[in-house]
C-alpha positions, 0 to 999 in steps of 0.5 A: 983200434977203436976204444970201447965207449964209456956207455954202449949202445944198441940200435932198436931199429934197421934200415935193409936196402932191399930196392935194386935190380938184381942185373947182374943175378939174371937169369934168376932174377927175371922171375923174383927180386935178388933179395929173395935168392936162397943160399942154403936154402934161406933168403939172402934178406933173412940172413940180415933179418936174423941178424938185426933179431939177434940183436934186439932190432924191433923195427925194420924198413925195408925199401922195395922197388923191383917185384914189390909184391913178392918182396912184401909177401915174404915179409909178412912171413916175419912175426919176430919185428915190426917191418915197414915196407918203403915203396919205391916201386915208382922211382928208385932213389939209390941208397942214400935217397931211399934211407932219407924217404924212410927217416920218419919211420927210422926215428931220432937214434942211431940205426943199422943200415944193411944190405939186402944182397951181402952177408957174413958168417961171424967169427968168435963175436957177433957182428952187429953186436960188435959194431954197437959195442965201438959206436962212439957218437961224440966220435962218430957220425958212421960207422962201418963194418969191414972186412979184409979181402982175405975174409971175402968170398965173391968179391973181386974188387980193389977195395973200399978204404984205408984204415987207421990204427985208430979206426978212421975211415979214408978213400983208396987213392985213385989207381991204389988197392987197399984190402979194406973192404964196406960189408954192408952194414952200419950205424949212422946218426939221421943228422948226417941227412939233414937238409937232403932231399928225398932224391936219387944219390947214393951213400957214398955222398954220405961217407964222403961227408963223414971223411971230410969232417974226420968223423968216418970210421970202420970195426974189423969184421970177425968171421967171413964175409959173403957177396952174391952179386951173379948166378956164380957167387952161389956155389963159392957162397954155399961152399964157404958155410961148409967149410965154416961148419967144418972148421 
């Protein structure tokens, strides 16, 4: 279990990776970006918009490469943070590349990274709210939110890391399966890119460098944790705020 440190602290401001594709959501998403495909009713996007509002986030980046002009058009809509939008309509730079090109606008403090495309219904305590009261940056260099594949709708996978008492963060070995699962959202300090170039490469590079330096580590998400990654993760994902409501 991660100690609570001496003096908590809040990120004001949010890196969403909005940019990707949407394949594996076609055929809805021959006509808008996966990040505008509703649940309830509600954009997938806003459910971590509204999170990162809960929470006293003042500024959003939002990176954009597939459909940018609906992306852009929805998110005018939002009068309750500032949003910049990160253009990567002429080439899309993955996770790690699209947070290195939106760093000047992220500023020098810890910020929240969230996917676009994943989303929880929390539990007794807010998630975000939680993940920045165990943020420990003498520890820490990133910290994840994870959830349990008992707490997961839509997710069929062997599983992401293996986690101490502590909170520390290792890899699945190869051919293992852990039930720790990457929820899709985090702090990381902006040091942890120094040096990179604004390039194509994924957040795991940057994961894989926190490991190795002992200073990767997870909180336990509270709640239910929901991934839409095809047309058939919409009903089980419409099904679970019912029974959530239910409860």
């Amino acid at each position: 279990m991660i100690e609570k440190p001496a003096a908590a602290f809040k990120p004001t401001t949010a890196m969403v990776l909005a940019a990707g594709l949407g394949k594996r959501m076609r055929p809805i998403t021959s006509t808008i970006p996966k990040p505008l495909v509703e649940i309830r009713g509600k954009a997938l996007i806003d459910y971590g918009l509204d999170a990162l509002a809960r929470n006293g986030v003042k500024k959003v980046v939002v990176n954009v490469h597939y459909l940018p002009d609906l992306m852009r058009a929805h998110l005018r809509k939002r009068k309750d943070m500032e949003i910049v939008i990160s253009d990567e309509r002429d080439e899309l730079l993955d996770s790690g590349g699209g947070i290195v090109k939106a760093l000047p606008e992220l500023g020098a403090e810890p910020f929240y990274v969230i996917n676009s495309d994943t989303f929880w219904i929390d539990g007794y305590r807010d998630n975000l709210n939680l993940l920045a009261s165990l943020w420990d940056p003498a520890r820490m260099d990133v910290s994840l939110l994870i959830a349990d594949m008992r707490q997961a709708t839509g997710y069929d996978g062997p599983g992401d890391f293996v986690m101490d008492a502590e909170g520390r963060l290792t890899r699945v070995e190869e051919r293992d399966m852990s039930p720790f699962i990457y929820a899709g959202a985090a702090i990381l300090k902006p040091q942890v890119f120094a040096g990179m170039k604004e390039e194509k490469f994924s957040l795991n590079r940057i994961f894989d460098n926190a490991i190795d330096a002992d200073r990767l580590f997870g909180v336990r998400l509270g709640g239910l944790w929901i991934t839409v990654g095809t047309p058939a993760a919409i009903p089980l994902a419409e099904a679970a705020f019912v029974a959530s409501a239910a409860a």
